[in-house]
C-alpha positions in Angstrom: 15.2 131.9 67.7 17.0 128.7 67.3 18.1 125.8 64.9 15.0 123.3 63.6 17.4 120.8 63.9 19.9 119.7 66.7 23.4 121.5 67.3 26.4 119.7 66.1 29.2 122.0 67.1 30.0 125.1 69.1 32.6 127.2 69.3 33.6 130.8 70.8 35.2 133.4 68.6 38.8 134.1 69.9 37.6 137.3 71.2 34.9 136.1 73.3 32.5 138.2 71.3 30.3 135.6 69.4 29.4 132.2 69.8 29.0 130.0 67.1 26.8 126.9 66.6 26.1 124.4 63.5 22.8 122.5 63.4 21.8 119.5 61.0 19.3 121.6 59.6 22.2 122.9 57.1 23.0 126.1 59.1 25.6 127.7 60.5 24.2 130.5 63.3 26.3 133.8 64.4 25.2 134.9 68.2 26.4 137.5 70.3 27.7 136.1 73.7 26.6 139.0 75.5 23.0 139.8 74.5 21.8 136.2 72.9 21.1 137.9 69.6 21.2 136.0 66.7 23.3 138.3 64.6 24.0 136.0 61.1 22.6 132.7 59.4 25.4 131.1 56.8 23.0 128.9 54.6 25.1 127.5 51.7 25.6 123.9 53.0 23.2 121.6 51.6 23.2 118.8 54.3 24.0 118.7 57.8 27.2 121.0 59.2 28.7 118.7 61.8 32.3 121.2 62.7 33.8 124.5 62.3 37.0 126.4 63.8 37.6 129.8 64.1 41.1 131.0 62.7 43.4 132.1 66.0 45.1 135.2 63.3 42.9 135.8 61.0 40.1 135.7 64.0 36.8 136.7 61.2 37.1 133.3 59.4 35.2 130.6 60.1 35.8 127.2 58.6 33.2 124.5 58.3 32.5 121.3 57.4 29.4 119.6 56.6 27.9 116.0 55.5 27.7 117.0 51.9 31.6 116.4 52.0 32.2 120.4 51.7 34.7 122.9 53.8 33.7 126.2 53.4 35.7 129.1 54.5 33.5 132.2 55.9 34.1 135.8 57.0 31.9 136.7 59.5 32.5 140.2 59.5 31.7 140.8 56.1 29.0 138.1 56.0 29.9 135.9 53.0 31.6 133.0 52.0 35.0 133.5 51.0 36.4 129.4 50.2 34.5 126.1 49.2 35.8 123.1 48.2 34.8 119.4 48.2 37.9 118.1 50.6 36.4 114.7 51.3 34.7 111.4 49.7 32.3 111.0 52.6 31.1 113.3 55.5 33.4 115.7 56.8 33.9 115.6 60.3 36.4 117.9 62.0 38.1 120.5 60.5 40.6 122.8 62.7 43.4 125.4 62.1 46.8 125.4 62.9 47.5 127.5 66.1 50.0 129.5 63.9 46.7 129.6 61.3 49.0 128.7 58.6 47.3 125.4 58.1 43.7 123.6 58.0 43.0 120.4 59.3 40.0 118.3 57.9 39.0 114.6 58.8 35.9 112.7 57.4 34.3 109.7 57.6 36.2 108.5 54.5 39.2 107.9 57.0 41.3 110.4 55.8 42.9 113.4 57.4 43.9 116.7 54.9 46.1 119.4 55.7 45.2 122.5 53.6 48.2 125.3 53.8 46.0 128.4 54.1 47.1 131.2 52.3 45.7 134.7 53.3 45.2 137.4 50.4 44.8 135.1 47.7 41.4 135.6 47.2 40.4 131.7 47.9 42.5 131.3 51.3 43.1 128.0 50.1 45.4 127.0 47.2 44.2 123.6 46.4 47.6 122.1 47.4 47.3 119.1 50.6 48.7 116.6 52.2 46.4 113.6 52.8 47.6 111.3 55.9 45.9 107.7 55.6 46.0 105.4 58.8 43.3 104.9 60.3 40.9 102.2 59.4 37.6 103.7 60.6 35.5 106.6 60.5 37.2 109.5 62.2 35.2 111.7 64.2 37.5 114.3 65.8 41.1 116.3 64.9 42.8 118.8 66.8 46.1 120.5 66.8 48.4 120.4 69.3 48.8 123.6 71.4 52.1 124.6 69.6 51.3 123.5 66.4 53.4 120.6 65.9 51.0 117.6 65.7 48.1 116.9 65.1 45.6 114.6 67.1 42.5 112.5 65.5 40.2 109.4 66.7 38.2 106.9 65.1 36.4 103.9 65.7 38.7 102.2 65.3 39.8 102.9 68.8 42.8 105.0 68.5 44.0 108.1 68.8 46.3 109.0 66.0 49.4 111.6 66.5 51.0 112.8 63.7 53.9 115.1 62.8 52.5 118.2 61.2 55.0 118.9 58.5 56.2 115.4 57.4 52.6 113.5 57.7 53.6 110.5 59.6 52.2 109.1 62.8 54.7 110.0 65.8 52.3 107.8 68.0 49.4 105.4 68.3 47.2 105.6 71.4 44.6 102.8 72.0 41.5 102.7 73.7 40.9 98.8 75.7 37.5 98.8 74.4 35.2 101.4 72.5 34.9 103.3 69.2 36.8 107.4 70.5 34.6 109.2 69.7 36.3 113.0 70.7 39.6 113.6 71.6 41.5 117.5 73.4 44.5 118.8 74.4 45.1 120.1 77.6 46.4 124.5 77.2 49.8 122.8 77.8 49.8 119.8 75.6 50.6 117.8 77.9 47.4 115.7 78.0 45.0 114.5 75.8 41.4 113.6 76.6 39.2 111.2 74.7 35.7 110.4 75.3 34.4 106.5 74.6 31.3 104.7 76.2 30.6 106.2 79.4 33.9 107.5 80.2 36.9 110.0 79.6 40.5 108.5 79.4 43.4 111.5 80.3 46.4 110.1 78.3 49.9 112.1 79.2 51.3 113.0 75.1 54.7 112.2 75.9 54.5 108.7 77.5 51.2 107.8 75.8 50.0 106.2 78.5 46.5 106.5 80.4 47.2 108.5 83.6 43.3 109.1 84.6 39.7 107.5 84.0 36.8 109.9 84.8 34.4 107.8 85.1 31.0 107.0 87.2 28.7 109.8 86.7 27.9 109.8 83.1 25.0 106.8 82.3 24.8 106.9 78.9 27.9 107.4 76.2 30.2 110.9 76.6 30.2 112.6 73.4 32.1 115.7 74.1 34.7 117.3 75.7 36.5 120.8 76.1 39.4 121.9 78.5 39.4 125.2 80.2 42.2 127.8 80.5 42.6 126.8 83.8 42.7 123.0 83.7 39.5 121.9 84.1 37.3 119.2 82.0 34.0 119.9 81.3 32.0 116.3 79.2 28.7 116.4 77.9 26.7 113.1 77.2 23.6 111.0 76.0 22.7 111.3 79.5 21.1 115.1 79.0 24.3 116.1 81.3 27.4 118.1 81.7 30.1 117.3 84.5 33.1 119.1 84.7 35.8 117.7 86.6 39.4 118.7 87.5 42.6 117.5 85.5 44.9 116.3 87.7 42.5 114.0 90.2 38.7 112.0 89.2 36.9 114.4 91.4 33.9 116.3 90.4 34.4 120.2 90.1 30.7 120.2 90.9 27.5 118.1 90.2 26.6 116.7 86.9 24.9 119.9 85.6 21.4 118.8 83.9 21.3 121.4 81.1 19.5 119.6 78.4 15.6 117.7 77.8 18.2 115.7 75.0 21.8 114.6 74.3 24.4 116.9 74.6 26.2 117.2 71.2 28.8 119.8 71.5 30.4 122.1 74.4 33.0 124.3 74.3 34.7 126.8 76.8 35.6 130.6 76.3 38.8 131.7 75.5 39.1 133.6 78.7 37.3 130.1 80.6 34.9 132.6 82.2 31.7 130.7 79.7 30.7 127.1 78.7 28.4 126.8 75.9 26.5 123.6 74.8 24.4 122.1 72.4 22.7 119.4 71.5 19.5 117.2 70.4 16.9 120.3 71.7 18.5 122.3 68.8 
């Protein structure tokens, strides 16, 4: 069993127990990590689903986000689909909660980030109310929050890396790539770091200074599209290239030898919880 188009997005349930992946064939698929089964199939998106995020409290929903310009809010537990709304003008393109799961991020290809407050027990999870933050001047592809909760990071082609302050919308910082479209950007567990993926490299920035304290660079021969931290520090990038490296934080040595997991371009990886795992997905669906 597998997608009939390629993989988008992965992600791990915050209990390790499932893995979940979203395909532009429309679907979103429900596996268990320990026996491969496919256990659900969420079919209500009409176009391509390019993100999701699992909700760190409420740990059975499952957001997404998909070209036809929809989030929809899921419970996997009972199977059904329990929020939809039309949050962008144009393909959305990330959508994340809030470590504290009090809030939803979404960013599109419309340039715009929105911060949904999510509001558990009301039926709808989301109450319509957001706050729309406007500053980039290019397609975003990527948001994530940071580890405690604060801001929020998101990249664009238009070659930044965007932090803003959670609760008052502005931008607290402005991080800028020398020379390509960013395509992906993480924290590190502690926040400390961000990593962004653009061309055939990964830039390490340290959040406070905003400055570019590593390049991993050299192994990857075609353009890095993803990237995930682990628990313990490490960085694993997938790429064009058919290949997954994963390298340490703190130095540009390879953890071990580019890993050749693909016959086509890696899309999506993503570690565990626990950083025992590393799924990924890509063009082989």
């Amino acid at each position: 069993e597998k997608h009939e188009a390629p993989i988008l997005s992965i992600e791990f349930s915050p209990d390790d127990t499932f893995i979940v992946t979203t395909s532009a064939d429309s679907t979103i698929a429900l596996w268990e990590l320990k026996s491969g089964r496919l256990y659900r199939v969420f079919k209500q998106h009409k176009k391509a689903v390019t993100c999701c995020s699992f909700s760190s409290i409420d740990t059975h929903i499952l957001a997404s986000g998909s070209e036809d310009h929809l989030v929809m809010l899921w419970n996997i537990k009972l199977g059904r689909r329990v929020a939809r709304f039309e949050a962008h003008e144009n393909t959305v393109t990330a959508c994340t909660f809030s470590p504290d799961g009090k809030c939803l991020a979404t960013a599109s290809k419309d340039c715009t980030i929105k911060l949904y407050d999510i509001v558990p027990g009301s039926g709808q999870y989301i109450n319509g109310k957001y706050l729309c933050l406007e500053g980039h001047e290019g397609p975003i592809h990527s948001a994530q929050f940071s580890p405690d909760g604060i801001l929020l990071a998101t990249c664009s082609d238009d070659r930044t890396i965007r932090l803003w302050n959670r609760v008052s919308g502005k931008i607290t910082s402005i991080l800028t790539d020398p020379y390509n479209p960013v395509i992906q950007c993480r924290f590190s567990g502690d926040g400390g770091e961000i990593a962004s993926c653009s061309g055939k490299c990964v830039r390490v920035w340290n959040t406070m200074l905003c400055e570019i304290v590593n390049i991993l660079e050299g192994y990857h021969t075609e353009m890095v599209t993803t990237i995930a931290f682990s628990a313990d520090g490490k960085i694993a990038t997938g790429s064009t290239d058919r290949t997954i490296c994963i390298w340490e934080a703190e130095k540009t040595a390879l953890k071990s030898t580019p890993l050749h997991v693909s016959k086509s371009a890696v899309r999506a990886c993503c570690f565990s919880r626990s950083g025992k795992y590393l799924s990924s997905g890509g063009d082989d669906n």
